[in-house]
C-alpha positions in Angstrom: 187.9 35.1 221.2 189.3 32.5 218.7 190.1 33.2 215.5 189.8 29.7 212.9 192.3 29.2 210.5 190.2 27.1 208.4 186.7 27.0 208.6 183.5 26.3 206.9 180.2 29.1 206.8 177.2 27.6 206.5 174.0 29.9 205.9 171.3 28.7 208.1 168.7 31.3 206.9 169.6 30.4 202.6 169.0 27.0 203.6 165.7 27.6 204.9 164.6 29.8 201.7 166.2 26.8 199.6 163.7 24.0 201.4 160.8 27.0 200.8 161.5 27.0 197.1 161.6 23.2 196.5 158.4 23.1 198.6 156.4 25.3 196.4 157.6 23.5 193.3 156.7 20.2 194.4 153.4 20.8 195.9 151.5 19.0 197.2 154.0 16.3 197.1 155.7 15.6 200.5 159.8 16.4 200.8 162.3 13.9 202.8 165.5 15.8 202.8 168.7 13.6 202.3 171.3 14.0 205.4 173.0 11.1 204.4 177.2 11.8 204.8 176.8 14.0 207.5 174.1 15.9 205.4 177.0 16.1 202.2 179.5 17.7 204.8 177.3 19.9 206.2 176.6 18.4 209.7 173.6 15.8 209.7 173.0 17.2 213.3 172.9 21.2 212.7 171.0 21.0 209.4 168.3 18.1 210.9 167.8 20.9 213.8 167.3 23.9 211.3 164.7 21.8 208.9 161.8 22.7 210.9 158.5 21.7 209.7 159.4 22.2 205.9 160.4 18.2 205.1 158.0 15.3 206.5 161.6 12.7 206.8 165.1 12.8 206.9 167.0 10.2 204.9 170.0 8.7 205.8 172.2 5.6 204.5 173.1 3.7 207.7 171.6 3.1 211.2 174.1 4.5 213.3 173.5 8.6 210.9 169.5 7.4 211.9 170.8 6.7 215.9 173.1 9.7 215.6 169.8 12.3 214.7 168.3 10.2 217.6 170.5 11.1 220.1 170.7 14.7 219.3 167.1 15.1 219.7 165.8 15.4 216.5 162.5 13.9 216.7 161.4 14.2 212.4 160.9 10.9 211.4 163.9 9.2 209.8 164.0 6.2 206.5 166.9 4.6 206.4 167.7 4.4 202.5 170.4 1.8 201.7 170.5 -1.9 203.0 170.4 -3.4 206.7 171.9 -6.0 208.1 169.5 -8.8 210.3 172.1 -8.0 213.4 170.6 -4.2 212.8 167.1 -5.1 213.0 167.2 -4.3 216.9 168.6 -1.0 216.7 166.0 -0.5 213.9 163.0 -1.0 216.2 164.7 1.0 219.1 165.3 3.8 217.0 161.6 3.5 215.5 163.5 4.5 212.0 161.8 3.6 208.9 163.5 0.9 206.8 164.3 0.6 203.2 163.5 -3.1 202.5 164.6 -4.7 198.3 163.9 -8.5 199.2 160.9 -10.4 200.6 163.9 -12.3 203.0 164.9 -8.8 204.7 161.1 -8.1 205.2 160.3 -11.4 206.4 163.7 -10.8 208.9 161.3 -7.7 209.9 158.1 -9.6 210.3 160.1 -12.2 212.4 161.5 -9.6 214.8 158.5 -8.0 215.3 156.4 -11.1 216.1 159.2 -11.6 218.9 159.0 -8.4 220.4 155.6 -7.0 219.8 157.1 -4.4 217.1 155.5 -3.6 213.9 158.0 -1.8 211.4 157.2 1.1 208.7 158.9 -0.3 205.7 159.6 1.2 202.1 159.9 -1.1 199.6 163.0 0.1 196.8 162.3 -1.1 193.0 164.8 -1.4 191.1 163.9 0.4 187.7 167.1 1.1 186.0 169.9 1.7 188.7 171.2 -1.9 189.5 172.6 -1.6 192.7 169.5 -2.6 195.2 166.0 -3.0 195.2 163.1 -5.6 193.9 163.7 -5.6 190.3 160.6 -4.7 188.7 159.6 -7.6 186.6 158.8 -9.5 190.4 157.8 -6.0 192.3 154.0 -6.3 191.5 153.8 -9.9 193.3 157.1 -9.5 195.8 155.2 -6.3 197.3 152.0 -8.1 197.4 153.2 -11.1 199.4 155.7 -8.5 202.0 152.5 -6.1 202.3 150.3 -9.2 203.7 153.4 -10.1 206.3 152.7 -9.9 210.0 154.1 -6.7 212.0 155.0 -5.4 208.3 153.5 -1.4 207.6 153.6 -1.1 203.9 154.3 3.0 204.5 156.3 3.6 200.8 157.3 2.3 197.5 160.6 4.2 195.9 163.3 3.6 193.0 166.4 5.2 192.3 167.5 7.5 189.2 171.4 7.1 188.0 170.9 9.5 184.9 168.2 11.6 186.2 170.9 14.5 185.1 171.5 13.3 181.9 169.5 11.2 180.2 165.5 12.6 180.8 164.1 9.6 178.3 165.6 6.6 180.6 164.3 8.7 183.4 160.7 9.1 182.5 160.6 5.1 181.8 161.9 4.9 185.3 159.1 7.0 187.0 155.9 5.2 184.2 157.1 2.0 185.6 157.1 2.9 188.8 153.6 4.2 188.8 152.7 0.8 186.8 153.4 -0.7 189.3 152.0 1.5 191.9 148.6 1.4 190.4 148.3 -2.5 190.1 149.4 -2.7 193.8 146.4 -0.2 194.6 143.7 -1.7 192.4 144.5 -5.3 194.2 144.2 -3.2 197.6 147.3 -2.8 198.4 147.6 0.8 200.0 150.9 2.5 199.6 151.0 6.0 201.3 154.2 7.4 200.3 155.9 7.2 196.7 159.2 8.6 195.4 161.7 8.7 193.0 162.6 12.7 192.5 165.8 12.8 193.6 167.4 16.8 193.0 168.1 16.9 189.2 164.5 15.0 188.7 162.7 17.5 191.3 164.5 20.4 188.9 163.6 19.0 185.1 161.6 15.5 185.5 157.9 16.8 186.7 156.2 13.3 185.7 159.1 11.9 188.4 157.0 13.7 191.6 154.9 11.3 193.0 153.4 12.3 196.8 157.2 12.3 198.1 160.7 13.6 196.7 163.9 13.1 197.9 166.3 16.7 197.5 169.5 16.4 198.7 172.4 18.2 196.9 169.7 20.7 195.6 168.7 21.3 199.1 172.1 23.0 199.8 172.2 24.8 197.1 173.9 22.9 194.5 172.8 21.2 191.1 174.0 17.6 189.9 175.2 19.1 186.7 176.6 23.3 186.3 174.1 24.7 184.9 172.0 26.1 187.2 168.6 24.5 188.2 165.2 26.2 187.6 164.4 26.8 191.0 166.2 29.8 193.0 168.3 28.3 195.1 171.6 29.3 196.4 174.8 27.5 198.1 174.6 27.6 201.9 178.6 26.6 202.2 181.7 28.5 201.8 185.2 27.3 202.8 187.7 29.6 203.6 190.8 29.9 205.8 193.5 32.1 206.0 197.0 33.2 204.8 199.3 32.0 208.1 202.6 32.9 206.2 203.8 35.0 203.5 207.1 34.6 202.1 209.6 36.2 199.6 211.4 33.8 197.3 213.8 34.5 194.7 213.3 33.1 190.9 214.3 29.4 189.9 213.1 28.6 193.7 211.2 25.4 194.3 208.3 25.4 196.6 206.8 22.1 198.2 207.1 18.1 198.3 208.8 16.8 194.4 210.0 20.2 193.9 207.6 20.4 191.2 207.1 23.7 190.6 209.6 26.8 190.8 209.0 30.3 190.3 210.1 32.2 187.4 210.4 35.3 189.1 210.8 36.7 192.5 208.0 36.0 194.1 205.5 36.3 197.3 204.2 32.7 198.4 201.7 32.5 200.6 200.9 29.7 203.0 197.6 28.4 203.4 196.1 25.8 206.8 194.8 23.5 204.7 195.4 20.5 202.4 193.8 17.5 201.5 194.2 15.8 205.2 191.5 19.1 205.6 189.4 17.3 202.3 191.1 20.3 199.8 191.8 17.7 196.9 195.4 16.3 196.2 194.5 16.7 192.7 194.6 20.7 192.8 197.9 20.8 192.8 198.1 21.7 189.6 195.6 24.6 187.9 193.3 25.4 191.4 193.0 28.9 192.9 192.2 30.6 196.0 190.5 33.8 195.9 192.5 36.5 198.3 191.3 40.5 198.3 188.2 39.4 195.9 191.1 38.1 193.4 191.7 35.0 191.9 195.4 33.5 192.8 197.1 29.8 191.7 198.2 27.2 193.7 201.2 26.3 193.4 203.1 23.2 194.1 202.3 19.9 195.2 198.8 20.2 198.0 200.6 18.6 200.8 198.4 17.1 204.1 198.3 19.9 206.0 199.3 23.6 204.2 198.9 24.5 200.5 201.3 26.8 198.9 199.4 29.9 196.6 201.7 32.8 194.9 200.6 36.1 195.5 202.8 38.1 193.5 200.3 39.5 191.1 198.0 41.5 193.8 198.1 45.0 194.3 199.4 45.0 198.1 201.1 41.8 199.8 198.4 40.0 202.3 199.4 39.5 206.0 198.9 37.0 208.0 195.7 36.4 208.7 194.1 37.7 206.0 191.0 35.9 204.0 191.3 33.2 201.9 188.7 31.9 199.8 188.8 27.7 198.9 184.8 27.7 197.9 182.5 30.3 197.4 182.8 34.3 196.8 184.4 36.9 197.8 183.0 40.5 196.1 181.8 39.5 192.7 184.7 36.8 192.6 183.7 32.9 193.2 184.9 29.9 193.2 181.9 26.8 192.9 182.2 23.5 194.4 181.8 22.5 190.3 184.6 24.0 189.8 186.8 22.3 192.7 185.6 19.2 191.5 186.2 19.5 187.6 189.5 20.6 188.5 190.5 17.2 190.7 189.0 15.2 188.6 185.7 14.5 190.5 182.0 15.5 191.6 181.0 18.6 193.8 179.0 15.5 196.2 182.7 13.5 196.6 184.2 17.0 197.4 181.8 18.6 199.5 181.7 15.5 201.3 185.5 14.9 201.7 186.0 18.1 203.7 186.8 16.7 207.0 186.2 16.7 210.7 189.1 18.7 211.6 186.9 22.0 209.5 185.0 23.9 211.8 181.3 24.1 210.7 180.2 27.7 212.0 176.4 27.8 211.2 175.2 31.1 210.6 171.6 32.7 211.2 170.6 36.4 211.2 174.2 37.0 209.8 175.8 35.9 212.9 177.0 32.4 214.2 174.0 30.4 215.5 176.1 27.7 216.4 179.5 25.7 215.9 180.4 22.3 215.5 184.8 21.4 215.9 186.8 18.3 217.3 186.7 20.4 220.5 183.4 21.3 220.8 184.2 25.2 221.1 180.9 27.1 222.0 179.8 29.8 219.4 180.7 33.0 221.8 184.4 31.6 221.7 185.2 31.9 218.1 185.2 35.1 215.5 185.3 34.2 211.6 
């Protein structure tokens, strides 16, 4: 058996109860999960495997995260959110992934292709409400969508915007979704069919009800975790805890400096202990200065500079000196002690999705079901009866 030094846990079972809860909420409204960013860090793959029947489509942002599902063997159907490129088109149709489409150029790129090669594509048409980054803006939607839905080899399968303050500012947000179901209704009453609508992204699905249409995209909420800290009226939990473990423990004397810059230096003598990880691991730069690890169900500082590959913490304070090997918490609890990915974020600066996401490929993802390791995902591709967390 190997032991990791630095690991991520991620709840299989939580996850499942998580997609339960935002189910019943939303009903009867449809759920496409968001797996974009190898599903926020968690692992597209191992979470698109777990999802069961609970969500109707996986979202991603780029064709190759669509081809990368594919080729795993995850057969739910897959939209491809953000922009595509005409030399994509072909992978498109092999991949028989939806397609997010914001110009009538793009879809007549689509009709093109499919006149060519026999192909008819599912298509989701993005408005552009408020966001101003992609889509049909909305004063041309009504007529744009008409004229795509009437092009050859063209299947008119959704219409969707996109919320930026959906977690902060619930007026702009309800303007968002009433023009979007303007629009929606004018398309209908001039026959224009359009199956699928959606705008809910996970602080809408939690506090905008007039947002759910008959789809919703969750993503950050799906894993647990809320767009803002407060917690978000439905019960669910995290699924991901980082953790690694002390690998060295050393006594320094006072007015000793401890990493790159010399920075910091201890006003006393001290135990320092030596974590595996630093921010070539994702673990942010930035916490450097006022971050802690939790060690024995107690909260203990960083200290000194985060450097690529260790991260210095002093564990003078505790009640008995670790050894090597023992616990450490980066994210998540340990006894009635936690650490949130909020709080790793406000510390460096940033936003739990940028930090859960940064945590990188050289992290273990041990996927847990039943309380024991379902499966295990590494730059080595060590099987699940090799390793013990």
């Amino acid at each position: 058996m190997k032991s990791l030094p630095t690991w991520v846990e991620i709840d299989l079972d939580q996850f499942a109860r998580n997609l339960d809860c935002i189910r019943a909420h939303v009903a009867p409204a449809d759920v496409l999960l968001t797996v974009k960013a190898d599903a926020y860090g968690h692992g597209a793959v191992q979470v698109a495997q777990a999802v069961g029947d609970r969500v109707c489509m996986l979202g991603v942002a780029t064709v190759d995260e669509a081809r990368e599902l594919r080729e795993a063997g995850v057969t739910t159907r897959i939209l491809v959110l953000s922009p595509v490129l005409d030399t994509e088109i072909p992978a498109v149709a092999a991949g028989r992934f939806a397609v997010t489409v914001s110009s009538r150029t793009f879809a007549e790129q689509l009709s093109t292709y499919g006149s060519k090669n026999a192909w008819t594509f599912d298509i989701h048409v993005e408005v552009d409400t408020g966001m101003g980054r992609t889509g049909i803006p909305m004063e041309h939607a009504r007529e744009e969508i008409k004229r795509i839905a009437q092009l050859d080899f063209i299947h008119l399968e959704g219409v969707y915007t996109h919320f930026p303050v959906s977690d902060s500012d619930h007026e702009f947000t309800r303007r968002q979704a009433a023009a979007l179901r303007s629009i929606v209704a004018d398309l209908e009453a001039d026959g224009v069919s359009v199956p699928l609508v959606h705008s809910a992204n996970s602080a809408a699905i939690a506090g905008i009800p007039e947002s759910i249409f008959t789809m919703v995209r969750p993503g950050l909420i799906a894993y647990g975790l809320h767009p803002t800290i407060e917690p978000p009226p439905i019960d669910v939990k995290p699924i991901l805890s980082w953790k690694s473990r002390i690998a060295r423990v050393r006594r320094v004397p006072a007015e000793h400096t401890i990493s790159y810059g010399r920075e910091f230096t201890t006003q006393r003598d001290s135990w320092i202990g030596v974590v595996p990880v630093g921010y070539g691991h994702g673990y942010p730069f930035r916490l450097s200065r006022g971050a802690d690890m939790i060690v024995a169900g107690t909260r203990v500082p960083v200290v000194g500079r985060v450097t690529m590959d260790m991260t210095m913490i002093d564990l003078t304070d505790l009640k008995h000196v670790p050894h090597p090997g023992e616990p450490v918490v980066l994210a998540g609890e340990q006894g009635d002690t936690v650490i949130s990915f909020h709080e790793l974020a406000r510390r460096s600066g940033s936003i739990c999705y940028e930090t859960l996401c940064g945590i990188s490929k050289r992290v273990p993802r041990t996927y847990f079901r039943g309380g024991r390791v379902a499966t295990y995902k590494s730059l080595l591709g060590i099987l699940p009866n090799q390793i013990t967390v």
